[in-house]
C-alpha positions as CSV (number, residue, x, y, z in Angstrom):
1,X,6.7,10.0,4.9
2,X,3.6,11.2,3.3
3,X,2.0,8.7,0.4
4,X,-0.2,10.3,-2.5
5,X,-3.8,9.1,-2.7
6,X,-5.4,9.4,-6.0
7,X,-9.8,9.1,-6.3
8,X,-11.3,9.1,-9.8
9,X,-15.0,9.1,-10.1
10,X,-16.6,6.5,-12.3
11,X,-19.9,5.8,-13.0
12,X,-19.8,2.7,-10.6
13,X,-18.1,5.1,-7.5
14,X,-14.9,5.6,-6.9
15,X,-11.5,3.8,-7.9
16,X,-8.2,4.5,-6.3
17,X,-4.7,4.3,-5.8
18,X,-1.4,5.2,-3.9
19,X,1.1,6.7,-6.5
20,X,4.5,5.5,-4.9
21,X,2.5,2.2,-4.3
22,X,2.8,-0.1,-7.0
23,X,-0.5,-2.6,-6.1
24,X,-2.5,-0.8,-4.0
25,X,-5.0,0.2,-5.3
26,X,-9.1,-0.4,-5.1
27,X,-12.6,0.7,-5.4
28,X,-15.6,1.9,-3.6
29,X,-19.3,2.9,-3.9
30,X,-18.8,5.5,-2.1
31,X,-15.3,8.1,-1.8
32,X,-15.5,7.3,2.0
33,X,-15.7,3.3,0.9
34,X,-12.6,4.1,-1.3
35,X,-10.7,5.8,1.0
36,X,-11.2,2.8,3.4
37,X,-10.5,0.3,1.4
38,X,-7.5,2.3,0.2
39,X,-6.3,1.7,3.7
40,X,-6.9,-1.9,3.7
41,X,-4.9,-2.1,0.2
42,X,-1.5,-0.4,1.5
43,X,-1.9,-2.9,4.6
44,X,-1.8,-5.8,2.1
45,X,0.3,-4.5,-0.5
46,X,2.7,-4.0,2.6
47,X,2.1,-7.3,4.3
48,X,2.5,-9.3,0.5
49,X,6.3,-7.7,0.4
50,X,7.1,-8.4,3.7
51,X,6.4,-12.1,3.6
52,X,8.2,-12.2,0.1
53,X,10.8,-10.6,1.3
54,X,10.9,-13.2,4.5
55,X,10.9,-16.4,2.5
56,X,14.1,-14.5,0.7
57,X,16.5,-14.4,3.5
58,X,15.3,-17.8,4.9
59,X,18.5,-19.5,5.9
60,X,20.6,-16.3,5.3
61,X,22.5,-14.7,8.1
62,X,21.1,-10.9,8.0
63,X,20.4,-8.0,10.0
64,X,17.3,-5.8,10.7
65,X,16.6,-2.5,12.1
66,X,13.4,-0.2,11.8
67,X,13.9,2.5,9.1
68,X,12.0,5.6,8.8
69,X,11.9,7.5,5.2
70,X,12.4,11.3,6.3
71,X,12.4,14.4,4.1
72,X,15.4,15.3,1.9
C-alpha cells in the first residue's frame, strides 16, 4: 500500500499531510523537516487508533490477524 504525501510551501516552511490519513499531518522549516516529521505524524496518527481501538474490545471475545491492503 502506497500513502500520498502532500508539501505546500508557506512563508514559514513547509506544511504537510497524508491524503488517505485523516490527522496526520505537520509542519517543518525545512521540506526535509516536513517530510520527517510527516513520518513521525502517521506513527502517531496510527498508534492514537490502535489504543482507541484497544480500550473498544476490552472485555470482548475477538479475533486478530495481520492484514495487508494490496492492489485491486
Amino acid at each position: 500500500m502506497q500513502l500520498t504525501a502532500v508539501f505546500m510551501q508557506v512563508p514559514e516552511g513547509f506544511i504537510a499531510f497524508v491524503e488517505e490519513l485523516p490527522g496526520a499531518n505537520t509542519q517543518g522549516e525545512t521540506l526535509e523537516e516536513a517530510r520527517d516529521n510527516l513520518q513521525e505524524a502517521v506513527r502517531m496518527v496510527l498508534d492514537a487508533n490502535r489504543e482507541i481501538a484497544e480500550r473498544s474490545i476490552i472485555g470482548k471475545i475477538v479475533s486478530k490477524e495481520p492484514f495487508n491492503l494490496s492492489a485491486p
